[in-house]
N, C-alpha and C positions, 0 to 999 in steps of 0.2 A: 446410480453413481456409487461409486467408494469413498468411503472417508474413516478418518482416524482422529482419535481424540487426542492434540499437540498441548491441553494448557493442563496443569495435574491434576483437576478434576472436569468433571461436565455436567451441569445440573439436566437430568432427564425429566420431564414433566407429562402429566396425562392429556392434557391438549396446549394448545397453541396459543400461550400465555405466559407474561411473569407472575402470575397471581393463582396459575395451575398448582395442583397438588404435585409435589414433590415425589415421583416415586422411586427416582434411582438416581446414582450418579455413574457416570463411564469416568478410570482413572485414566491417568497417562497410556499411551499406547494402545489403546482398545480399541479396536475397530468395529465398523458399521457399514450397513447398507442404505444410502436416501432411499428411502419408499416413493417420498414427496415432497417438495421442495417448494415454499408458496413466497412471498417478498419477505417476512423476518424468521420464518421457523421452519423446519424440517419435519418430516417424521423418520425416525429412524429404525434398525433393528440394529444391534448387539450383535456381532458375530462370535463373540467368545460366549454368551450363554442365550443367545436367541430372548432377547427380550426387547419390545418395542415400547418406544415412546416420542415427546417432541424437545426437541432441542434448539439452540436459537442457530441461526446460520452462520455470525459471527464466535462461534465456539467449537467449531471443527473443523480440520483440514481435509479438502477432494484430493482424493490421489489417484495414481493409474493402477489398473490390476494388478501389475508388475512389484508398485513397491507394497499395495495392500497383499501380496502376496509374502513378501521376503518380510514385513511388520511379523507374518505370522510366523516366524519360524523363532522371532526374538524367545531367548528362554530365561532372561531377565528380568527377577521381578524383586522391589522394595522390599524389604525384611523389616524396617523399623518404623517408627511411627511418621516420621519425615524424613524424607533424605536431601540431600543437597547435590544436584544434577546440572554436569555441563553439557551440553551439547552445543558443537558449532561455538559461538558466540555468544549464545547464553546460557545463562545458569538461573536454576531454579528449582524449588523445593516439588517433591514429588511425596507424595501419600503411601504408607505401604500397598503392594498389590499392584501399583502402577509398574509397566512390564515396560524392560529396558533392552536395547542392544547386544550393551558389552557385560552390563554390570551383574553379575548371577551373586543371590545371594539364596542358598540354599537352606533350608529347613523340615524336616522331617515332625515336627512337633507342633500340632496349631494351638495346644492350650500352649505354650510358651510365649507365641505371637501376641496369642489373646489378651493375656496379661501385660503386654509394654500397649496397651491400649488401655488398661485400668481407669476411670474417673472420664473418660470420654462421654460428652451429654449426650444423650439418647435422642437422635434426629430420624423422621418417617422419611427413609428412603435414603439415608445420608451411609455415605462409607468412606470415612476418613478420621485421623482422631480429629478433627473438628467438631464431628458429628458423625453417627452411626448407628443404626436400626438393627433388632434383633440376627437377624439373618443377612444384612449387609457385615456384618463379624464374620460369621461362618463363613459366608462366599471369600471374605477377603485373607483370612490368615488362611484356611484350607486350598486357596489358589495359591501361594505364595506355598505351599507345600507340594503343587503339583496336581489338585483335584480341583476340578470346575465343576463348583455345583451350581443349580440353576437358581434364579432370585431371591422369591419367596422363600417362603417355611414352610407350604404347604405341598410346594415342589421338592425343596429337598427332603420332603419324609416319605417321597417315593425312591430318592437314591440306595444305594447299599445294600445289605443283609439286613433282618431284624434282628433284634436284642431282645432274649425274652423278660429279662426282671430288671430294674436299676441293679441284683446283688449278680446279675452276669456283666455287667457293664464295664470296661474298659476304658485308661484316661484317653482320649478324644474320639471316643464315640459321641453322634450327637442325640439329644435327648428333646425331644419335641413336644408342645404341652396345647391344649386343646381348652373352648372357650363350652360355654353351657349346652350347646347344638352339638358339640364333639366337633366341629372345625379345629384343623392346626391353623393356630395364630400365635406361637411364640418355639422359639428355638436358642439351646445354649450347648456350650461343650463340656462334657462330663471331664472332671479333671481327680476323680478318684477319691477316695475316702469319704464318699457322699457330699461332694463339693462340684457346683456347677458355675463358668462363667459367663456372661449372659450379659445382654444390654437391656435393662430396664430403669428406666430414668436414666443412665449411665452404667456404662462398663463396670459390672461388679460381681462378685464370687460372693453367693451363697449357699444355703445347706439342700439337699436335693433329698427325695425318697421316694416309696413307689407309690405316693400321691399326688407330691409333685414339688415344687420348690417354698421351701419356707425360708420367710426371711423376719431375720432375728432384730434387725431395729424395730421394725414393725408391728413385733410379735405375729405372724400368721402367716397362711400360704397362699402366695399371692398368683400361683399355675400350679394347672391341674396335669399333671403326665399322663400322656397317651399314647406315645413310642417312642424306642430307641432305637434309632438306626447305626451300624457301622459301616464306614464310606471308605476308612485307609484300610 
């Protein structure tokens, strides 16, 4: 079956629970495939970045091929941190990233997105300023640019070119940082003059270098750099 995400977000979870882990949200307009479809949940995949999860059955709409075709051609997508959307008869607020019809709001710039997201709490799996997860940032202001990177951090540090130093680095190149095993497990957007934006605890710009990000209320470095990739 086809379906499409109608409410401005969609909580994705790892199985087939309200009390599952949180791993994603689908915004407005986002479409999906039912895998499996049981009496309250779904499983789904993500047709704009192929990623699966379970979703409740009351939180999306079955459509025919036809219109989940013509959904994909929308090149309409939210630029600011809420917007205000009518459709038909209703009106309702939409999340940046959530892809629209009519309404095109163009952007060439994702650290500029980044930042009308500033002080957003830091949520596992969330992408809205409600809440937002390290690389749920990147996927959402770099889509709203035009580039669909895939979910994780550990996926998009296979996108793009590499960057060989933070001092070749570029503002919105991304800059990805690794745990004790050298696993990527965090991601932010270089925004120039060794300044990185980043969601850790909340949307916030700190100092970056070719160790990896230090943060100054803190005093110390709280990630370790292990690549830069360039994706625009």
């Amino acid at each position: 079956m086809y379906a499409v995400c109608t409410l401005p977000l969609c909580p994705v979870r790892a199985e087939a629970s309200d009390k599952a882990e949180l791993v994603d949200e689908l915004l407005f307009g986002d479409r999906m495939t039912v895998l499996e479809r049981q009496e309250k949940w779904s499983r789904i995949r993500c047709e704009e970045y192929d990623y699966e999860g379970w979703i409740d059955n009351k939180q999306y709409t079955i459509i025919e091929k036809a219109e989940y075709d013509a959904i994909g051609q929308w090149e309409g997508f939210v630029a600011e941190p809420l917007m205000n959307v009518s459709l038909g008869d209703d009106s309702f607020l939409v999340p940046m990233g959530g892809r629209l019809p009519d309404v095109a709001q163009s952007c060439n710039n994702p650290v500029a997105l980044a930042v009308k997201l500033l002080h957003t709490p830091y949520l596992w799996g969330g992408k809205s300023c409600m809440g937002i997860d390290c690389s749920g940032l990147t996927q959402v202001v770099y889509r709203v640019c035009g580039m669909m990177l895939p979910r994780d951090a550990s996926q998009q540090a296979l996108c793009g070119e590499e960057v060989r130093s933070i001092g070749n680095a570029a503002c919105n190149d991304l800059c990805f940082f690794k745990n004790e095993k050298g696993k990527i497990i965090h991601v932010g957007i270089y925004m120039g003059d060794n300044r990185i934006v980043h969601a850790s605890g909340q949307v916030r710009i700190d100092r970056v270098d070719g160790k990896g990000i230090y943060n100054d209320d803190r005093g110390l470095y709280t990630h370790t750099l292990a690549t830069i990739r360039r994706v625009l």
